[in-house]
C-alpha positions as CSV (number, residue, x, y, z in Angstrom):
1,X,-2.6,-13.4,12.9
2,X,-1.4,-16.0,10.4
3,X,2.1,-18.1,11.1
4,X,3.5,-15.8,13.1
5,X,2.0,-12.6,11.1
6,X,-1.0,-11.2,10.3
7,X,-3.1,-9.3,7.5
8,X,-4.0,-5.4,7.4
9,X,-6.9,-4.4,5.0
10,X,-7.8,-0.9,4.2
11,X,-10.8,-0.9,1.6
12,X,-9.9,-3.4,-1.0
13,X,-6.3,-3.3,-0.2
14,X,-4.9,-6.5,1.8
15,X,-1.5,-6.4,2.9
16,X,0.0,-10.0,5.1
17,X,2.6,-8.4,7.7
18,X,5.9,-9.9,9.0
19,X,6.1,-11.4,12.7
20,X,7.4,-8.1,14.1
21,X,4.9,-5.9,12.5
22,X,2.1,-8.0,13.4
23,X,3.5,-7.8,16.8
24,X,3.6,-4.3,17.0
25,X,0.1,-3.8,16.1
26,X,-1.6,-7.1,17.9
27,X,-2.4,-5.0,20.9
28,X,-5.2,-3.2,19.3
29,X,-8.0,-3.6,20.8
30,X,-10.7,-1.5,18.2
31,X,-8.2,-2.9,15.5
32,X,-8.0,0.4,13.5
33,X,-5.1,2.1,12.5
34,X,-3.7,4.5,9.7
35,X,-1.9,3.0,7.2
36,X,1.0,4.7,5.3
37,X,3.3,3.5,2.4
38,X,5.5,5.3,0.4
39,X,5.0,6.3,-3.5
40,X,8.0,4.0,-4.1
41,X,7.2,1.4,-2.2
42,X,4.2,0.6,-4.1
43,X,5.0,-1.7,-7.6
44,X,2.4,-1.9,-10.3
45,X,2.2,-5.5,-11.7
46,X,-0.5,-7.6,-14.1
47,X,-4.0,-7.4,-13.0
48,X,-4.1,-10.6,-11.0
49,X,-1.4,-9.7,-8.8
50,X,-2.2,-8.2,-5.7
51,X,-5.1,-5.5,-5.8
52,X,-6.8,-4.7,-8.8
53,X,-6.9,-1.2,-9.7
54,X,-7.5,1.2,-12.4
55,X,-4.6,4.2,-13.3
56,X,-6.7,7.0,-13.3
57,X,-3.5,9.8,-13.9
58,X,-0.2,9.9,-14.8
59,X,2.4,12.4,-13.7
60,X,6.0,12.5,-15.6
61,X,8.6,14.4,-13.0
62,X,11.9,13.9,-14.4
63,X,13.4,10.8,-14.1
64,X,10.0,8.8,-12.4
65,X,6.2,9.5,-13.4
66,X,3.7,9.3,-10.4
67,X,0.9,6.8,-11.3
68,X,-2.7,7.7,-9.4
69,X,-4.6,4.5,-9.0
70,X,-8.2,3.8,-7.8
71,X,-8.6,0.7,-5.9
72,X,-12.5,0.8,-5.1
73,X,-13.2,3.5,-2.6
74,X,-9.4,4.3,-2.2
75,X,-7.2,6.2,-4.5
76,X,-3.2,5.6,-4.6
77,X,-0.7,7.2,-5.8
78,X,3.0,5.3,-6.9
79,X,5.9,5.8,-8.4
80,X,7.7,3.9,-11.2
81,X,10.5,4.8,-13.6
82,X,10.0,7.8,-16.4
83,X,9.9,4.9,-18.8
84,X,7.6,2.2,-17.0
85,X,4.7,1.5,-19.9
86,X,1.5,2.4,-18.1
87,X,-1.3,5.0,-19.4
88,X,-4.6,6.3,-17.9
89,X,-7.1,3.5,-18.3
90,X,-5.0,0.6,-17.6
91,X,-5.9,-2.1,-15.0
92,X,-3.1,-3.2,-12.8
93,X,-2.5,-5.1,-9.6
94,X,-0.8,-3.2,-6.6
95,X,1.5,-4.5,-4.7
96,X,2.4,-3.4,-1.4
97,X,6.1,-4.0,0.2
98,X,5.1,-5.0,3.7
99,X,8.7,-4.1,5.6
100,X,7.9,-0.9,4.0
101,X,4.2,0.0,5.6
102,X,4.5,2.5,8.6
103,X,1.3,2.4,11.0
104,X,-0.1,5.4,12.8
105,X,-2.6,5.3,15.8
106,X,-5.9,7.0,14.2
107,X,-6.6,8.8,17.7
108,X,-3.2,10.5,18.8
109,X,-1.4,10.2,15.3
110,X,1.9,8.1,17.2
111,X,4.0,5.6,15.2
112,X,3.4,2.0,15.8
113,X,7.1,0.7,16.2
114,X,7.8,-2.8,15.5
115,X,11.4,-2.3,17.2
């Protein structure tokens, strides 16, 4: 934990949690948990903000296009607006909304409440 908070990594992606969800999850003793965020949730931003990643697919569905995006072992997939200027090939930074990240107990599958 860092002021009041503390930092989940899973593979290259680091994500620095609020006092509440650092709470929550403190009490781990093996420190592993499943990590899950949202399509929307994700943003896509220049490559030196937050992970570095490659778009490896694009997916138009109406009014949003789903982006897959390989960040080292782990593959993501967000969501931006029909119109967001990205194409297979680019290198962008993911960014993770932390209030937004939902974490899972790897052994029973539970939700890990900060309230």
């Amino acid at each position: 934990a860092q002021n009041g908070g503390a930092v989940v990594s899973a593979g290259d992606v680091k994500v620095e949690l609020p006092g509440a969800q650092a709470a929550a999850i403190a009490g781990r003793a093996d420190g592993k948990l499943v990590v899950g965020v949202r399509p929307e949730h994700l943003q896509l931003g220049m490559p030196s903000q937050g992970t570095p990643g490659l778009v490896e697919l694009i997916e138009p569905v109406g009014p949003l296009t789903y982006v897959d995006i390989r960040l080292g072992d782990l593959a993501v997939r967000a969501s931006v607006p029909a119109d967001y200027p990205v194409s297979v090939g680019d290198r962008i930074g993911l960014l993770v909304e932390p209030e937004r990240a939902h974490f899972f107990d790897p052994a029973g599958g539970e939700r890990i409440s900060a309230a």
